[in-house]
C-alpha positions in Angstrom: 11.1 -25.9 -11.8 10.5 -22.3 -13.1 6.6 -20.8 -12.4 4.7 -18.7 -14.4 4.4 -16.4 -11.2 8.1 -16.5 -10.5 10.4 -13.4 -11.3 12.1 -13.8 -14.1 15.9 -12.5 -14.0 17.6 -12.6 -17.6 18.8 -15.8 -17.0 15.5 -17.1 -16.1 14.0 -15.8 -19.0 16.5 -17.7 -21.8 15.9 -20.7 -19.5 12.3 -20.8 -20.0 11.7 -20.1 -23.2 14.9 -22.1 -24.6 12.9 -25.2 -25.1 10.3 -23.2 -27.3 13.4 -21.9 -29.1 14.6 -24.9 -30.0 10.8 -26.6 -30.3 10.3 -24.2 -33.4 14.0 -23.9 -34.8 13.3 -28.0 -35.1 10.4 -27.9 -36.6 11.5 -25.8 -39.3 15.1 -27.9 -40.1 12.7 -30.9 -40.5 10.5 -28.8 -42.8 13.6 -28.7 -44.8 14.9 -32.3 -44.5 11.4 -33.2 -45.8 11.7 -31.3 -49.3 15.2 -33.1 -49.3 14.3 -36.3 -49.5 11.2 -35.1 -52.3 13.5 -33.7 -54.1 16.3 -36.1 -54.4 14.2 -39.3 -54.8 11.4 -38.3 -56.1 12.0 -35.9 -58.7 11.7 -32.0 -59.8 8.0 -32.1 -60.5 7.0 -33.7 -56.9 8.9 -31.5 -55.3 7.4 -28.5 -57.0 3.7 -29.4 -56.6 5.0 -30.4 -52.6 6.0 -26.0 -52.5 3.2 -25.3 -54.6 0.1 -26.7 -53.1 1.9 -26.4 -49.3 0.5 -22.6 -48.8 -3.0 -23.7 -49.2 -2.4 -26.6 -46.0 -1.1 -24.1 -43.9 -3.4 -21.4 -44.4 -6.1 -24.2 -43.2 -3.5 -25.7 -40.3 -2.6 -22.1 -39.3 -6.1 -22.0 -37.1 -4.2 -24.0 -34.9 -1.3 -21.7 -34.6 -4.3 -19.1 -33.6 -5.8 -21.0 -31.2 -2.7 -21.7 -29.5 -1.5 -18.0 -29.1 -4.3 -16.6 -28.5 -5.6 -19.4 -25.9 -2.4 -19.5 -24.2 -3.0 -15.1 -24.0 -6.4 -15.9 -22.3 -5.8 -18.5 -20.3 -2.4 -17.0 -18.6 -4.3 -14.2 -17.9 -7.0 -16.1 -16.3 -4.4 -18.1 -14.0 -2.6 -15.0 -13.0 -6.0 -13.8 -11.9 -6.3 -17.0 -9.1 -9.0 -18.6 -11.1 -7.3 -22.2 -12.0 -10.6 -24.0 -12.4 -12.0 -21.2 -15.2 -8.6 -21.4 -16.7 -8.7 -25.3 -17.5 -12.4 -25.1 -19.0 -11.3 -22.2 -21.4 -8.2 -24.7 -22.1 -10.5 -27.5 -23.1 -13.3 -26.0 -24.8 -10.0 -24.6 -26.8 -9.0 -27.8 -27.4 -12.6 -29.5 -28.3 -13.3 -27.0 -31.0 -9.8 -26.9 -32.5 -10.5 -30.8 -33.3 -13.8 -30.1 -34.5 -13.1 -27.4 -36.9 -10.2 -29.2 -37.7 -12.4 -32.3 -39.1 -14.3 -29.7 -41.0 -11.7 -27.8 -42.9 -10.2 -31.5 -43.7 -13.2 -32.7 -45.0 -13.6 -29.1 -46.9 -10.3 -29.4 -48.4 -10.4 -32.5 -49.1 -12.8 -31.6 -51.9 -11.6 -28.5 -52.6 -8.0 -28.6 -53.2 -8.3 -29.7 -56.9 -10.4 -26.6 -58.1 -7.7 -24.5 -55.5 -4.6 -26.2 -57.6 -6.5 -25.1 -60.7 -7.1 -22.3 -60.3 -3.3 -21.1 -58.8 -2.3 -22.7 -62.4 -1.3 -26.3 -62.2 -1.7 -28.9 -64.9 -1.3 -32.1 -65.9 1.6 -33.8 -63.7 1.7 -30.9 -60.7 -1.6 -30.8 -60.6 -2.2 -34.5 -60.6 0.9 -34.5 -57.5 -0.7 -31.6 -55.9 -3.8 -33.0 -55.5 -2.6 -36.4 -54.2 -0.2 -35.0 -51.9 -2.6 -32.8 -50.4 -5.0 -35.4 -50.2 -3.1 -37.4 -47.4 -2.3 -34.7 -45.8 -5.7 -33.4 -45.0 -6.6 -36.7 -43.6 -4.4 -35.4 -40.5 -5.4 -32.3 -40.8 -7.1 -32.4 -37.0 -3.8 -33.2 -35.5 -1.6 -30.7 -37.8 -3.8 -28.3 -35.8 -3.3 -29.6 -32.3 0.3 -30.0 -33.1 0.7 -26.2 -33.9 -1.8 -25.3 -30.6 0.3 -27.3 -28.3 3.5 -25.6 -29.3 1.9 -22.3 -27.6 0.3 -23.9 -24.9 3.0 -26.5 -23.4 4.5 -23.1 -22.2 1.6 -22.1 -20.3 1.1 -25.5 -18.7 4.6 -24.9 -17.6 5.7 -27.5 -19.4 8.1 -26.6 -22.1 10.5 -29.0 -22.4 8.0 -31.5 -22.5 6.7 -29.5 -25.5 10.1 -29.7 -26.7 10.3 -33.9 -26.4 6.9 -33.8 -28.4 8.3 -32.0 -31.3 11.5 -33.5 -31.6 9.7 -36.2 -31.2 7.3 -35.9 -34.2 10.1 -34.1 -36.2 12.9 -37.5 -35.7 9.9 -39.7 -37.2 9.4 -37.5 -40.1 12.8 -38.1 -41.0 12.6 -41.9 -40.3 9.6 -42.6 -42.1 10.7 -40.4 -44.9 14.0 -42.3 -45.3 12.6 -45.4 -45.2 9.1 -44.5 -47.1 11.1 -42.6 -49.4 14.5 -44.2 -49.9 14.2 -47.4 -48.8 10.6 -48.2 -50.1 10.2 -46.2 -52.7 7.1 -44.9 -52.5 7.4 -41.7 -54.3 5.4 -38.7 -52.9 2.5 -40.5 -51.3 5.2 -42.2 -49.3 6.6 -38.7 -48.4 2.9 -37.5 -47.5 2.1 -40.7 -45.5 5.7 -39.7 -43.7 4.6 -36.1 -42.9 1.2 -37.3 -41.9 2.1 -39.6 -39.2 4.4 -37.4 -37.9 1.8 -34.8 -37.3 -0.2 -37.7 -35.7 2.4 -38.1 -33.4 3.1 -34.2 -32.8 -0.8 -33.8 -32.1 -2.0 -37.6 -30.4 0.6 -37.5 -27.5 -0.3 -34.0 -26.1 -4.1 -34.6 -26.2 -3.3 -38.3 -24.4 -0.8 -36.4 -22.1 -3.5 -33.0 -21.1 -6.4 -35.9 -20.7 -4.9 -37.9 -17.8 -3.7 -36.9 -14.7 -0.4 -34.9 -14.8 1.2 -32.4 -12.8 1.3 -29.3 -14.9 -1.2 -26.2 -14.8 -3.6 -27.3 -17.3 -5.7 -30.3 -17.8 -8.5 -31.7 -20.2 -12.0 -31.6 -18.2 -15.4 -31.6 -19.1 -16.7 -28.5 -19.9 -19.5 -26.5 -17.8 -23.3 -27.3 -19.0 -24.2 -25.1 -21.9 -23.3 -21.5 -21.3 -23.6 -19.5 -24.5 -22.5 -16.6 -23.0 -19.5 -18.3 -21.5 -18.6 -20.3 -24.7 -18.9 -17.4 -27.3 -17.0 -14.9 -24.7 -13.9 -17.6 -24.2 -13.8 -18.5 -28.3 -14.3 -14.6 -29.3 -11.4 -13.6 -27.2 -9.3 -16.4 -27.8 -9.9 -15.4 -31.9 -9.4 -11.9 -31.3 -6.0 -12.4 -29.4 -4.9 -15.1 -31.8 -6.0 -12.9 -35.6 -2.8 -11.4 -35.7 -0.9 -15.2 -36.0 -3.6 -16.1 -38.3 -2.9 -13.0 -40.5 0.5 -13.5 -40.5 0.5 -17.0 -41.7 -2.2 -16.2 -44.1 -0.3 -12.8 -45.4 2.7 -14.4 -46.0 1.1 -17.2 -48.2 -0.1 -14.4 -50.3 3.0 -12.4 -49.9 5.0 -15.7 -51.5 3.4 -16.0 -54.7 3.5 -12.1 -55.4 7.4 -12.1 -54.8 7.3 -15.3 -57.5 5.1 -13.7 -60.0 7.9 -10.4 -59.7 10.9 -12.6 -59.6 9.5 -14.4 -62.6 9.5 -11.0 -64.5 12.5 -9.6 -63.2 15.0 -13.1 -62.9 13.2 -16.1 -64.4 13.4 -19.6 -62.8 16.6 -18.8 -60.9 15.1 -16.0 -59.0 12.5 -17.9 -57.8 15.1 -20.7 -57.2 17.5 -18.0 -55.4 14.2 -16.7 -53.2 12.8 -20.8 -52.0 16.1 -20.9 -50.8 15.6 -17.9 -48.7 12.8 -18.4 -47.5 13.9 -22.0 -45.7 16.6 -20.6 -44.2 14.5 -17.5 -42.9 12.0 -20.3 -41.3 15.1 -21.2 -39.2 16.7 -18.1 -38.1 12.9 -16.5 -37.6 12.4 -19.4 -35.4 14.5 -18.4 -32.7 12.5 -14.6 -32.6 9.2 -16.7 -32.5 10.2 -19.5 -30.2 11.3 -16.8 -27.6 7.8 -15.0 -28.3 5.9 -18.2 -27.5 7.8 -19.0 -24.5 7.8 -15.4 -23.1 4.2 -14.8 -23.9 2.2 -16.8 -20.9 4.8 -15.1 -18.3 3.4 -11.4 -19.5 0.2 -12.6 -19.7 0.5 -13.9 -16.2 1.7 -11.0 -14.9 -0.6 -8.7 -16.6 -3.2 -10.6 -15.0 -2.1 -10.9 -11.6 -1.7 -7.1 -11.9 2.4 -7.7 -11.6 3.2 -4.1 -13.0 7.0 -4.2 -12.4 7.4 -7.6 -13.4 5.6 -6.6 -16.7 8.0 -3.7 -17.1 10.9 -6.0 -16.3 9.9 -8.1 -19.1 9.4 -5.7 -21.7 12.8 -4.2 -21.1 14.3 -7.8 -21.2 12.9 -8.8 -23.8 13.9 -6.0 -25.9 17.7 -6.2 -24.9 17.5 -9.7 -25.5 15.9 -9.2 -29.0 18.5 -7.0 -30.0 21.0 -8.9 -28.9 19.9 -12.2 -30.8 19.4 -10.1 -33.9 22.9 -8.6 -34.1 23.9 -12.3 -33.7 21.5 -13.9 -36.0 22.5 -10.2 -39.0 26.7 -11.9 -38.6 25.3 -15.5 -38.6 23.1 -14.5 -41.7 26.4 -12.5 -43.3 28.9 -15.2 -42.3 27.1 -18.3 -43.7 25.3 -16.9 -46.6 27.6 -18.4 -49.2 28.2 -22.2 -47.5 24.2 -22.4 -47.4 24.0 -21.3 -51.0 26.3 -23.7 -51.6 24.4 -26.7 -50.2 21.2 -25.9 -51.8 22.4 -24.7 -55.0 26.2 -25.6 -55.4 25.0 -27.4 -58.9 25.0 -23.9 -60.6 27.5 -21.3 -61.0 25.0 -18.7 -61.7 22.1 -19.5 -59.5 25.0 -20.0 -56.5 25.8 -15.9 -57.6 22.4 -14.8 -57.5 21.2 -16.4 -53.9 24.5 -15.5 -52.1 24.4 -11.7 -53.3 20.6 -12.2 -52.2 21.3 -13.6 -48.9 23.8 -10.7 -48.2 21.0 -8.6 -49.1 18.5 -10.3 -46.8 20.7 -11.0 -43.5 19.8 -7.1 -42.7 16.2 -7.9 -42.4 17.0 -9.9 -39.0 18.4 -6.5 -37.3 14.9 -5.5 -37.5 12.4 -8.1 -37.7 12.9 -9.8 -34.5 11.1 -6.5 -33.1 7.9 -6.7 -34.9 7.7 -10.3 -34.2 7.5 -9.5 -30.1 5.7 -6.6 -30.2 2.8 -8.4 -31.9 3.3 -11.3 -29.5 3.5 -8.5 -26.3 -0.1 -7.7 -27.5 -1.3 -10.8 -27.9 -0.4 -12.0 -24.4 -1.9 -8.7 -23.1 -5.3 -9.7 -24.6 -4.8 -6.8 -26.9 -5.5 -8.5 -30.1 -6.1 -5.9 -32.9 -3.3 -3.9 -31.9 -1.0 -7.3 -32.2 -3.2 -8.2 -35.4 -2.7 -4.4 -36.7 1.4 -4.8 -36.6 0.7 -8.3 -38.1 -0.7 -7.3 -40.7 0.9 -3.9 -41.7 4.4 -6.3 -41.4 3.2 -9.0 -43.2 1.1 -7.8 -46.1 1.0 -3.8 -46.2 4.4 -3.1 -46.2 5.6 -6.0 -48.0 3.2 -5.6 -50.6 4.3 -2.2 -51.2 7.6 -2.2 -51.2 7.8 -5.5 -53.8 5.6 -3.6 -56.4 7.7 -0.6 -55.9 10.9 -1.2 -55.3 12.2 -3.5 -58.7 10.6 -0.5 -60.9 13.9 1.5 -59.5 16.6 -1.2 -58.5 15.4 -4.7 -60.5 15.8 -7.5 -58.8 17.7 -6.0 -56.0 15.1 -4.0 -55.3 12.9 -7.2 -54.7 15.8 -8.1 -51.7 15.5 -4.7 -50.7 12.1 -4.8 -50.5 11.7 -7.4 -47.4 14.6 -5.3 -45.3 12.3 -2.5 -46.1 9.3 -4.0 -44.9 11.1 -5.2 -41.6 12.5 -1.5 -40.4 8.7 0.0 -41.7 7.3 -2.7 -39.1 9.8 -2.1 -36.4 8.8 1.7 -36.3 5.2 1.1 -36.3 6.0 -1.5 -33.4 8.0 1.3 -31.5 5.7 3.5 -31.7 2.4 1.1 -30.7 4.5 0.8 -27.5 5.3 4.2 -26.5 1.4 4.9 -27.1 0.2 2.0 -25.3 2.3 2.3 -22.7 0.1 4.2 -20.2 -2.9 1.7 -20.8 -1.0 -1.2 -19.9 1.8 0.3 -17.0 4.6 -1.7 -18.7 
């Protein structure tokens, strides 16, 4: 069994966080095998008001994504600093308020996600699917959140494969459920929602059943200490600040989304929206393996920064950057190689929408020589309790850069320049990454 205090050779490193790897690369096929079924059984307008109203759920799920990162940051640190009994109150006062807050923003959305549909511009049938879609959703809303915190935080129980087993898990009776709710039943979307809900019961019920009993990794559910305002707000403020720059992200890129539609719109019609959804699910699979490596990796530094380990810290920085670029010259010919055969299966149907994405694709593959950077430099920062320098790279990645280059760019090159625009954005954030690094480097001795 591999410890958070162990030393980490390169083949310790890939064996550690490989279970996170493959824990979000899962998550994200399923993702895809979930608009499948939608849109083969259920029709064109279901599956459209399933991609239109899903930015809104994540932006209120993505506090658990927050939670998780910047918990795990906090509470590796505090292990690597000898104090195990601190460490597991931090981890369920985490855990306590994720649930609560998670009952709020259900209840919240619940009511709001009709004037939210309006107002982004359904109507009559996508609006009436948006709303009910949502609707059942939301009611496991609370476990949506622990799902996404206890991909982050298996890894600093040491336990990531068991992590692993939970979302594979959740993600194999997704794809049951929505055959059978689906296909077999024919349910229509509220049998597709129910699927996706009880799967997130699953991916958020068996962790919390797991971290409440007796087990045998680092972290356990306890009671917390008798009211200690000063204790609580210090623990929740530091585990906000370390996790902003996750929240940003997944909150930028919502945004970021419907700007690219609104300017594919002008510059390409329906197909180059088409051309860009199909982008974007394959991107949630190859950026998978940059972020599952980030959440595996992130409680060793954070362990080691707290323990004071400087050379081990060093070691891992220089690792993980090898490794990164290593895994994104793979992941640019992986990207170049299969661009047409994915096309293909998502868009085979039509000669000129099959152009359009594969020339886009080509386009896009260069942005994973670059991104995979940003992506571990924001996660370094995090897991140094450094959180508005990780939520700074966040956020210039995320929303400044690609912001600016989408509203730029198509005035010179068209719709290329929209394709351009995201490679653009990712070598702009792998600079400012670079260069955070070589400034913080004599603060943090790595």
């Amino acid at each position: 069994m591999i410890r958070l205090s162990d030393h980490f050779t390169y083949g310790r490193l890939l064996r550690y966080t490989f279970p996170s790897v493959i824990m979000l690369v899962f998550t994200s096929i399923y993702g895809v095998v979930d608009g499948f079924f939608v849109s083969n059984f259920v029709g064109k307008t279901p599956f459209a008001a399933v991609n239109f109203i899903m930015p809104f759920l994540l932006i209120l799920g993505c506090i658990g994504f927050m939670f998780g990162t910047g918990g795990s940051a906090l509470i590796s640190l505090t292990l690597g600093q000898g104090q195990a009994k601190k460490a597991n109150e931090i981890f369920s006062l985490i855990i306590y308020t994720s649930i609560l807050l998670g009952v709020i923003l259900a209840a919240l959305g619940f009511f709001l996600i009709g004037p939210v549909a309006s107002l982004m511009g359904a109507k009559g049938q996508l609006l009436t699917d948006s709303i009910l879609y949502g609707r059942i959703i939301l009611l496991a809303l609370p476990f949506y959140v622990l799902q996404y915190e206890f991909q982050c935080l298996f890894a600093t129980a040491e336990k990531p494969k068991l992590g692993l087993f939970v979302t594979v898990a959740a993600g194999i009776a997704n794809m049951v459920l929505d055959a059978l709710f689906v296909a077999v039943f024919s349910w229509g979307l509220p049998g597709a929602a129910a699927a996706t809900a009880l799967s997130q019961l699953t991916g958020g019920i068996f962790p919390l059943v797991y971290f409440a009993r007796r087990n045998d990794s680092l972290l356990k559910l306890v009671k917390c200490r008798p009211i200690d305002r000063q204790f609580y707000g210090s623990a929740l403020l530091k585990t906000c600040s370390n996790g902003s720059s996750e929240l940003m992200s997944n909150i930028s890129m919502s945004i970021v989304s419907m700007l690219y539609n609104v300017q594919l719109m002008k510059y390409a019609g329906e197909n180059g929206i088409a051309a860009y959804g199909v982008l974007m699910y394959i991107s949630m699979i190859f950026q998978a393996i940059f972020l599952g490596y980030c959440v595996g990796c992130a409680p060793v530094v954070g362990y080691h920064h707290g323990a004071h380990n400087l050379d081990e810290l060093k070691g891992l920085r220089k690792k993980s950057l090898i490794l990164i670029g290593i895994f994104s010259v793979l992941m640019f010919a992986a990207g170049e190689l299969s661009g047409r055969p994915l096309s293909t299966l998502f868009v085979g149907y039509d000669a000129e929408l099959l152009e359009i994405t594969a020339h886009a694709f080509a386009v896009f593959s260069f942005s994973f020589l670059f991104s995979g950077f940003a992506i571990f430099g924001s996660s370094f920062f995090t897991a140094l309790s450094d959180g508005l320098t990780s939520a700074l790279i966040s956020f210039l990645r995320t929303f400044v850069f690609q912001i600016s280059a989408v509203l730029i760019f198509p005035v010179f090159w068209g719709i290329d320049g929209i394709w351009l625009s995201i490679v653009l954005a990712e070598v702009m954030a792998m600079a400012i990454t670079v260069l955070f690094l070589a400034v913080k480097q004599k603060k943090y001795h790595y």
